[in-house]
BAGU-492097 format. One record per atom (N, C-alpha, C): chain; x, y, z. Coordinates in pm, whole numbers, plus 32768, in hexadecimal, padded with zeros to 4 digits. Example, Ala and Ser with C-alpha at 12.3 -4.5 7.8 and 13.67 -1.06 7.14 Angstrom:
2
ATOM chaine    x    y    z
ATOM      A 8527 7DC7 830C
ATOM      A 84CE 7E3E 830C
ATOM      A 8528 7EB6 830C
ATOM      A 8505 7F1F 82C4
ATOM      A 8557 7F96 82CA
ATOM      A 850A 8003 8313
END
This chain:
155
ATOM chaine    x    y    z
ATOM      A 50D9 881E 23E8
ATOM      A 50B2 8868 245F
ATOM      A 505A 8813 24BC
ATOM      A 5001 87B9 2487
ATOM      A 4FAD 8764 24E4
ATOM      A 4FE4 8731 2542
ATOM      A 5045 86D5 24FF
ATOM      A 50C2 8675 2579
ATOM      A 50F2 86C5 25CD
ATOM      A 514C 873E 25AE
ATOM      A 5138 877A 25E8
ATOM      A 50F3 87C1 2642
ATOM      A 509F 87BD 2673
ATOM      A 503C 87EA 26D5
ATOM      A 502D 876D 2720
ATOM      A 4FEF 870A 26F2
ATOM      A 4FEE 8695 272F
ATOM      A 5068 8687 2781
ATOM      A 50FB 8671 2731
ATOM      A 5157 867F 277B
ATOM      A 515E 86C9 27E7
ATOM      A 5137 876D 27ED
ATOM      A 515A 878D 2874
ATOM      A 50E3 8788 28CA
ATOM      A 5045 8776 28BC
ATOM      A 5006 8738 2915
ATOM      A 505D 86B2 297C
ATOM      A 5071 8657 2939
ATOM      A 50EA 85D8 294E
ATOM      A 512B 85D2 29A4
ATOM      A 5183 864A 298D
ATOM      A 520A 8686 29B2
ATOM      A 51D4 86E4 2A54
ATOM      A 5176 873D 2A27
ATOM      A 5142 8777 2AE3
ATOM      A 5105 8702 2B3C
ATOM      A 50C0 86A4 2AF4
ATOM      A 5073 8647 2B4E
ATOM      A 50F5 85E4 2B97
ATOM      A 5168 85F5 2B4C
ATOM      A 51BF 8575 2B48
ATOM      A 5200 85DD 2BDE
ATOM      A 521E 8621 2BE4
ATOM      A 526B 86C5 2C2E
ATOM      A 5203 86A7 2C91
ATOM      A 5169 86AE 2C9B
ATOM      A 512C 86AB 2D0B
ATOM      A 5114 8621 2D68
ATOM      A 5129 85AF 2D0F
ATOM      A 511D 8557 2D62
ATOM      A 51A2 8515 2D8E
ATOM      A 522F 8564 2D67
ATOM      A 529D 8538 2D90
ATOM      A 52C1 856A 2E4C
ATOM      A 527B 860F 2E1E
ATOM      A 5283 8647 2E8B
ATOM      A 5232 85E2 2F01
ATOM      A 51D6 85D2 2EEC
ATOM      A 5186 8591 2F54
ATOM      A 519F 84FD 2F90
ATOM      A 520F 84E2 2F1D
ATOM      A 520B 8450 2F4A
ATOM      A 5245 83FC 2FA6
ATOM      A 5265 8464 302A
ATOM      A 5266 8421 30A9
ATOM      A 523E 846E 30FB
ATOM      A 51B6 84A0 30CB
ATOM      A 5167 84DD 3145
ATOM      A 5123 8463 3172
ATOM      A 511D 846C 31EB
ATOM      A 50AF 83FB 322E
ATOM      A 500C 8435 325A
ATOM      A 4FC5 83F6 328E
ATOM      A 4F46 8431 32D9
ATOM      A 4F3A 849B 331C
ATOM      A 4F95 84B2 3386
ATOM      A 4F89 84F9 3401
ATOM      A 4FCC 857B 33CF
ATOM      A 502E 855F 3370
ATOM      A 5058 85FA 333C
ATOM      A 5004 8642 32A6
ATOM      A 4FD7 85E9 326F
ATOM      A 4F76 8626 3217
ATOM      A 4EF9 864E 326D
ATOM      A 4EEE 8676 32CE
ATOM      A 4E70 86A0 3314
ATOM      A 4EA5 872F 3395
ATOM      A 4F35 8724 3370
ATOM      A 4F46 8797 33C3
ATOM      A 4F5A 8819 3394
ATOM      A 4F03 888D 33E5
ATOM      A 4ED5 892F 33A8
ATOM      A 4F2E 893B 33EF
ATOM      A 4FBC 89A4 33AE
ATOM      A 5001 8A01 33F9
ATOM      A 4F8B 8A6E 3433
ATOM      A 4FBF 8ABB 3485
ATOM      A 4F9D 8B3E 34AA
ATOM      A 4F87 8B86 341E
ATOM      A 4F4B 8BC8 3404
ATOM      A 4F52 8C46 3388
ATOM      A 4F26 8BEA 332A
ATOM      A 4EF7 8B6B 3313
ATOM      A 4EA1 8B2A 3297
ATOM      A 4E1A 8B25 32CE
ATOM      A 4DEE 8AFA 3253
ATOM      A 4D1F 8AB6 3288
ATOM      A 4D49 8A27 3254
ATOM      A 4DBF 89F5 31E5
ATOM      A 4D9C 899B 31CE
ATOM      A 4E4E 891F 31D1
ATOM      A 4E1E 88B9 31C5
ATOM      A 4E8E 8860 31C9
ATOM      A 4EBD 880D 3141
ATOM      A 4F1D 87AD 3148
ATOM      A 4F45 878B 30DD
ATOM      A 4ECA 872B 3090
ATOM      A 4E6B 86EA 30E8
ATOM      A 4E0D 8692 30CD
ATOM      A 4DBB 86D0 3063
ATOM      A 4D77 8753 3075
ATOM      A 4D2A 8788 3063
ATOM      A 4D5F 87C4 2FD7
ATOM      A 4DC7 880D 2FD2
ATOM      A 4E31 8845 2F62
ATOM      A 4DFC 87CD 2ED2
ATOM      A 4E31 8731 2F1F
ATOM      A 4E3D 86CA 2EB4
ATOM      A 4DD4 86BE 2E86
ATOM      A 4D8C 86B7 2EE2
ATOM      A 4CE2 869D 2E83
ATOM      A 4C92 8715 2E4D
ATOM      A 4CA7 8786 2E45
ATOM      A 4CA9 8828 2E41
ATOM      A 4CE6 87FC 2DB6
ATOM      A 4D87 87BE 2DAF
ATOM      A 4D91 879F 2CD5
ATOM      A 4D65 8783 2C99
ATOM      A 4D0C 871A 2D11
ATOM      A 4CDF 869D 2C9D
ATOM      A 4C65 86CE 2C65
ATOM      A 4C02 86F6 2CBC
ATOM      A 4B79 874F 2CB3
ATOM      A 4BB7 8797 2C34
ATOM      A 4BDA 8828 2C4F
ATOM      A 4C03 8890 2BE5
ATOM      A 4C0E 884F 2B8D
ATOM      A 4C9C 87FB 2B6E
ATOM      A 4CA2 87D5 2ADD
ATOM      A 4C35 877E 2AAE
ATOM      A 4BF8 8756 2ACB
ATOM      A 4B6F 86D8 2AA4
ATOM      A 4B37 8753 2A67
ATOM      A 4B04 87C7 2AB6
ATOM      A 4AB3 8824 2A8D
ATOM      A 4B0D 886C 29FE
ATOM      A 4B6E 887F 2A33
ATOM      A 4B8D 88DA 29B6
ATOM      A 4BAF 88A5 2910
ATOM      A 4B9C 8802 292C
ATOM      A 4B9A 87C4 28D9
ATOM      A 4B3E 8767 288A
ATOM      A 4AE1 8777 28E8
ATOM      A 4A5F 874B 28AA
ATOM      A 49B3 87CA 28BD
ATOM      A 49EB 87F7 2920
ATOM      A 496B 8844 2941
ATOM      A 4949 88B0 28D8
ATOM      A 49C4 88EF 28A4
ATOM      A 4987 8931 2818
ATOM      A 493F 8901 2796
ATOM      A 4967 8896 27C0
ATOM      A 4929 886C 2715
ATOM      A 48D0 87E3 272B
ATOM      A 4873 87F1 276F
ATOM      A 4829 87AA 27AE
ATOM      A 4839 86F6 27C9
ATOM      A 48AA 86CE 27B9
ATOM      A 48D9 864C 27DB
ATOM      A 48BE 8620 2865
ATOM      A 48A5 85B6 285F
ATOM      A 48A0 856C 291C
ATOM      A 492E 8596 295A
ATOM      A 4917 85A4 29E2
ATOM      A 49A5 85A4 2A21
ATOM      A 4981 854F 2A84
ATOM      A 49E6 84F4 2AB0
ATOM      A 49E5 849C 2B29
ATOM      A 4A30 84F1 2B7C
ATOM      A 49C0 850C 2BD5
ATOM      A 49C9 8530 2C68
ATOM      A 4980 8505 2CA6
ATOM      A 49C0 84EF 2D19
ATOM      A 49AE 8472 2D91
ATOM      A 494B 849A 2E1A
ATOM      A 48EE 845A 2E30
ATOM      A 48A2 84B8 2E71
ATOM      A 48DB 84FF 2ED6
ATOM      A 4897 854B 2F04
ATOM      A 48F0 85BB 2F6C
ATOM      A 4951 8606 2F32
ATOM      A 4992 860D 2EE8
ATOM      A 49F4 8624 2E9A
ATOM      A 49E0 86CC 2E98
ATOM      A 496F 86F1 2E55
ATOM      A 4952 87A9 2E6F
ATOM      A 4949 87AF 2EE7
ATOM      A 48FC 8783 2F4A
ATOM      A 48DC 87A4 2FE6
ATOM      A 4977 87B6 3003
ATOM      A 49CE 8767 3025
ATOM      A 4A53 8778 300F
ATOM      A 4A84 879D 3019
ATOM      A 4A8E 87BC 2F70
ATOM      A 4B46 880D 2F3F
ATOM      A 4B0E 886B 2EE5
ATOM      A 4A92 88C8 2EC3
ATOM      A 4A55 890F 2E83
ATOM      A 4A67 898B 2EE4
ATOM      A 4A9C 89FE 2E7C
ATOM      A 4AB7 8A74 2E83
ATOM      A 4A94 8A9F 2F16
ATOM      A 4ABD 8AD7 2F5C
ATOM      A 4A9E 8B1B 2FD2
ATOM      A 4A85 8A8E 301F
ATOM      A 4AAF 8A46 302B
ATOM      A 4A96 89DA 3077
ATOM      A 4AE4 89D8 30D7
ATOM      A 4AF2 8990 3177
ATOM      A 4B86 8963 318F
ATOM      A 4B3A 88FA 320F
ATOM      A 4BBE 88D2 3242
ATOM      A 4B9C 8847 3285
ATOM      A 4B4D 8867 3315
ATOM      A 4B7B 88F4 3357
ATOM      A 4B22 8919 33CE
ATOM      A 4A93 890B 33A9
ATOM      A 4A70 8910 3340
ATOM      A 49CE 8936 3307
ATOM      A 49A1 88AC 3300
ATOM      A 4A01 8818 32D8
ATOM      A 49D9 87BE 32B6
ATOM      A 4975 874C 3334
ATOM      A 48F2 873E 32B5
ATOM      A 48BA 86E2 3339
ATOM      A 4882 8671 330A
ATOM      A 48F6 8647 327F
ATOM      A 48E3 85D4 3257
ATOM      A 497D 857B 3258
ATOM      A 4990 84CB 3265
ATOM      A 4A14 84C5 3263
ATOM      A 4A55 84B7 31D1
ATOM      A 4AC5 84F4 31E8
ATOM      A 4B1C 851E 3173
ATOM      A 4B6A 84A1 3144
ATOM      A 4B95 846B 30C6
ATOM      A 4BE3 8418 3095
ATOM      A 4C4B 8407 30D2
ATOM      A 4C97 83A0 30C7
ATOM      A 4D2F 8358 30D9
ATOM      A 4D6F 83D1 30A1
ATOM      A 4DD3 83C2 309A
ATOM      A 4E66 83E6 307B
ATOM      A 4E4C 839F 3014
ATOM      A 4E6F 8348 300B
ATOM      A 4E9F 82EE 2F99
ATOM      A 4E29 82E0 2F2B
ATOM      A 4D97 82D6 2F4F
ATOM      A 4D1B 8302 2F00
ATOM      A 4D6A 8367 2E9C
ATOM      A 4D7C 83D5 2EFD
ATOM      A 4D74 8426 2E8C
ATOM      A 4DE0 8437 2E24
ATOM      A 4E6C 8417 2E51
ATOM      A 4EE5 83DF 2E33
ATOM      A 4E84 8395 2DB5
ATOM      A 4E5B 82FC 2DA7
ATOM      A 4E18 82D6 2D53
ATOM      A 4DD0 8332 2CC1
ATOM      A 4D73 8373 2D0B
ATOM      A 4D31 83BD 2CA7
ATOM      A 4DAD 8430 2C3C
ATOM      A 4DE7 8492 2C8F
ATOM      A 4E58 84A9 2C65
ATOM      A 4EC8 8493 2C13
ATOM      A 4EB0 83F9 2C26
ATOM      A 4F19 83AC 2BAA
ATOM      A 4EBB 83B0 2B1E
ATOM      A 4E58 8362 2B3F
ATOM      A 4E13 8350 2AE0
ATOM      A 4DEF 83A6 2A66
ATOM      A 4DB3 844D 2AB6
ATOM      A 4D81 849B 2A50
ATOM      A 4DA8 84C5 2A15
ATOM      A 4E6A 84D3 2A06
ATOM      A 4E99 850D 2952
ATOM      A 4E5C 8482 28F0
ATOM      A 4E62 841C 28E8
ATOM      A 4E7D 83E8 28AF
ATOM      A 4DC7 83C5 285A
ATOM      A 4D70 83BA 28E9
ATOM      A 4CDD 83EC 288F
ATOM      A 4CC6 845C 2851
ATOM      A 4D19 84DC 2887
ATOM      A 4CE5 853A 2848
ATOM      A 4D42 8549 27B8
ATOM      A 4DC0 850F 27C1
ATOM      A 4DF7 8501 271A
ATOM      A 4D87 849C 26CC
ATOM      A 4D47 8415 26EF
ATOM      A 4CFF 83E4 26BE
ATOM      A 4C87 842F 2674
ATOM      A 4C54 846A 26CC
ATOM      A 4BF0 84C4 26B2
ATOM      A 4BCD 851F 2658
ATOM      A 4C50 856D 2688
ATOM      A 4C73 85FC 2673
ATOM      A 4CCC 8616 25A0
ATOM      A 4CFA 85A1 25AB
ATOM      A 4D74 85A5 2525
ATOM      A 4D11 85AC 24A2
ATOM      A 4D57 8624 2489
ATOM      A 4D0F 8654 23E3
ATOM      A 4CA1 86A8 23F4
ATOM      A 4CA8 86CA 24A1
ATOM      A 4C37 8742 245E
ATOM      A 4C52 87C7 24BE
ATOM      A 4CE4 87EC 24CA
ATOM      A 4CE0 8832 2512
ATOM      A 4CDD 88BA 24CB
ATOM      A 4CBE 88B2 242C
ATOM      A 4CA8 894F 2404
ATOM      A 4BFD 895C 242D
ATOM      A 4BA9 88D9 245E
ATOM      A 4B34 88FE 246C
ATOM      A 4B04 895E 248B
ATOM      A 4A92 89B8 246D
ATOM      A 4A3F 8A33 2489
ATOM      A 49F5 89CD 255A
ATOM      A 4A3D 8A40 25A7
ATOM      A 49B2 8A06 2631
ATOM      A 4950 8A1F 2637
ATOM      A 4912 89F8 2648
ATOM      A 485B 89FE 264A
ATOM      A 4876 8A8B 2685
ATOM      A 4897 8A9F 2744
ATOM      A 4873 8B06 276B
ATOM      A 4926 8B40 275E
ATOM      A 493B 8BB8 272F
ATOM      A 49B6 8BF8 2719
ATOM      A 499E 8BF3 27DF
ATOM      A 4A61 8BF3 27FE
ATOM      A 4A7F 8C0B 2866
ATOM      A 4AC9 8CAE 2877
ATOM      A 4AB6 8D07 28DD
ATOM      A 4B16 8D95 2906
ATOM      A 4B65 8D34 2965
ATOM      A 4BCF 8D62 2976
ATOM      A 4BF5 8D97 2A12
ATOM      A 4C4C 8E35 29FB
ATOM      A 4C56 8E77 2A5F
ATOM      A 4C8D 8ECD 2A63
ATOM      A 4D13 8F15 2A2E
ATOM      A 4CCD 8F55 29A7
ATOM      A 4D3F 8F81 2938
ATOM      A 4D41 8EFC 28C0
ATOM      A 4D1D 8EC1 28C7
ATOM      A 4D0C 8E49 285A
ATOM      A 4C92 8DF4 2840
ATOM      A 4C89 8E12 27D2
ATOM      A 4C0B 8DB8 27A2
ATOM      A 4C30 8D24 2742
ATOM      A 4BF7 8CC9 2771
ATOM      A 4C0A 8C46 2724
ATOM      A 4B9B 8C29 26FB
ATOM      A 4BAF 8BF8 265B
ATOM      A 4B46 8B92 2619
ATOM      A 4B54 8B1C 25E7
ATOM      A 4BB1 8AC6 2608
ATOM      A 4BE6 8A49 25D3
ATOM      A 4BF8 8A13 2622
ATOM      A 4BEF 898C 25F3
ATOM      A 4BFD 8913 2685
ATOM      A 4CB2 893F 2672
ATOM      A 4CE0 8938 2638
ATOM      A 4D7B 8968 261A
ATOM      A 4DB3 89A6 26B8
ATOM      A 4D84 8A19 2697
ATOM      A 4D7A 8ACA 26D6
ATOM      A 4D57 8A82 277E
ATOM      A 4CD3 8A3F 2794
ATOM      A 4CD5 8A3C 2800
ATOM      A 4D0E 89BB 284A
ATOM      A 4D46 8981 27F9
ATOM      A 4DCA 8905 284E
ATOM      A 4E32 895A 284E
ATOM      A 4E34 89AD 280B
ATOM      A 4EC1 8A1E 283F
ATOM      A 4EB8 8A49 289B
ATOM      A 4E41 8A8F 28A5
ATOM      A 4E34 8AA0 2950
ATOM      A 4E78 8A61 29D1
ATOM      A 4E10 89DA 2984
ATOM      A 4E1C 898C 2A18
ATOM      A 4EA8 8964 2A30
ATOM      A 4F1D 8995 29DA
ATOM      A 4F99 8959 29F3
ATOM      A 4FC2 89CE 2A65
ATOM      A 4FA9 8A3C 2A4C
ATOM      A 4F8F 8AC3 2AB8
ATOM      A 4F6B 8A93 2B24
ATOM      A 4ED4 8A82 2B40
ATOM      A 4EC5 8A4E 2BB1
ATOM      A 4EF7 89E0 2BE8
ATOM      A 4F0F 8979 2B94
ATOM      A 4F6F 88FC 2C0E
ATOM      A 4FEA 8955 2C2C
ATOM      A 5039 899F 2BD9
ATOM      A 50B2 89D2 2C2A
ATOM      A 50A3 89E3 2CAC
ATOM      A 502C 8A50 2C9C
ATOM      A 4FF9 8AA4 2D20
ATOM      A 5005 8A72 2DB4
ATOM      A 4FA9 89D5 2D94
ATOM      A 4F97 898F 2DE0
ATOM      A 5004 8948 2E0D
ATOM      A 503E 891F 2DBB
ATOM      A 50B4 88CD 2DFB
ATOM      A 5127 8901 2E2D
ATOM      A 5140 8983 2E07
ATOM      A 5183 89EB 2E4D
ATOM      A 5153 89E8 2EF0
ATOM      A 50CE 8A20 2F00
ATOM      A 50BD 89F6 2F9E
ATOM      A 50E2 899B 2FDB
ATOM      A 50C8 88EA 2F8D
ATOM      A 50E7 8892 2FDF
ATOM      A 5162 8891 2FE7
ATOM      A 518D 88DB 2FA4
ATOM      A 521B 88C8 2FE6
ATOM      A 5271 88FD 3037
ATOM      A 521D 8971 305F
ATOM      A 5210 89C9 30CC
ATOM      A 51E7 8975 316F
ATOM      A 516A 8949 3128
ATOM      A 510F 88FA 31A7
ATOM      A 515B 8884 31BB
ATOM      A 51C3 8866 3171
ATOM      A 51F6 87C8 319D
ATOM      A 527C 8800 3210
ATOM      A 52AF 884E 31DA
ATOM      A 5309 88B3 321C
ATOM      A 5304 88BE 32B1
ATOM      A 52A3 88FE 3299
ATOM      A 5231 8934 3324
ATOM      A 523F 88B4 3390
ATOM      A 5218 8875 3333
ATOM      A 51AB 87F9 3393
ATOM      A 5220 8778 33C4
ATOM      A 52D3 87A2 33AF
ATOM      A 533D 874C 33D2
ATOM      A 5384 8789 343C
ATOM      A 5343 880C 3459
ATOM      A 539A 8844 34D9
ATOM      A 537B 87E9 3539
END
């Protein structure tokens, strides 16, 4: 079951950065009508979450990059921003990188007990396990939009 999981962490990150991989600058920064946020923001919005949901329970370091919450942290979006935001490809970078630290990291202890148990709504998680399952949820989420917003942003 471990590889498994690992595997489909892998497998969504591999799905999210295929999608993206001929967005340029000028269209990862464009808000349709009816969003707050763009594809820029989405990408680094994964990278944040999963860092968190993979280290922040169980008190491990997470590399996040400064600005990084100012950002792409919950309720955030780029009208609000009044710091400058990463490359494309920055975050493209980081993106690649973090299955492969967080299998480093992460392998052999995903029946671990989390320090702080996580809710979300209708489900409770207590395992680093449980909450990389999550986060395979939320990258869907996300990359579902961008693929909306890439849509959008070729008319």
């Amino acid at each position: 079951m471990e590889n498994f999981l690992f595997d489909h962490l892998n497998f969504a990150r591999n799905v999210t950065l295929r999608i993206t991989q001929d967005v340029i600058e000028e269209q990862a920064d464009i808000i349709p009508e009816g969003f707050n946020n763009n594809i820029r923001w989405n990408l680094g919005h994964i990278y944040l979450a999963q860092e968190q949901f993979a280290f922040h329970f169980i008190d491990e370091p997470k590399l996040i990059p400064d600005g990084f919450k100012e950002l792409f942290g919950l309720g955030t979006k780029p009208a609000d921003w009044t710091i400058q935001s990463p490359t494309l490809s920055e975050i493209i970078e980081l993106l690649q990188e973090q299955p492969v630290r967080i299998k480093e990291k992460l392998e052999n202890r995903l029946t671990e007990t989390l320090t702080t148990p996580f809710a979300f709504p209708g489900l409770a998680m207590n395992t680093v396990g449980e909450i990389l399952t999550l986060s395979l949820y939320h990258e869907s989420a996300h990359t579902e939009t961008i693929k909306v917003l890439k849509k959008l942003s070729t008319k």
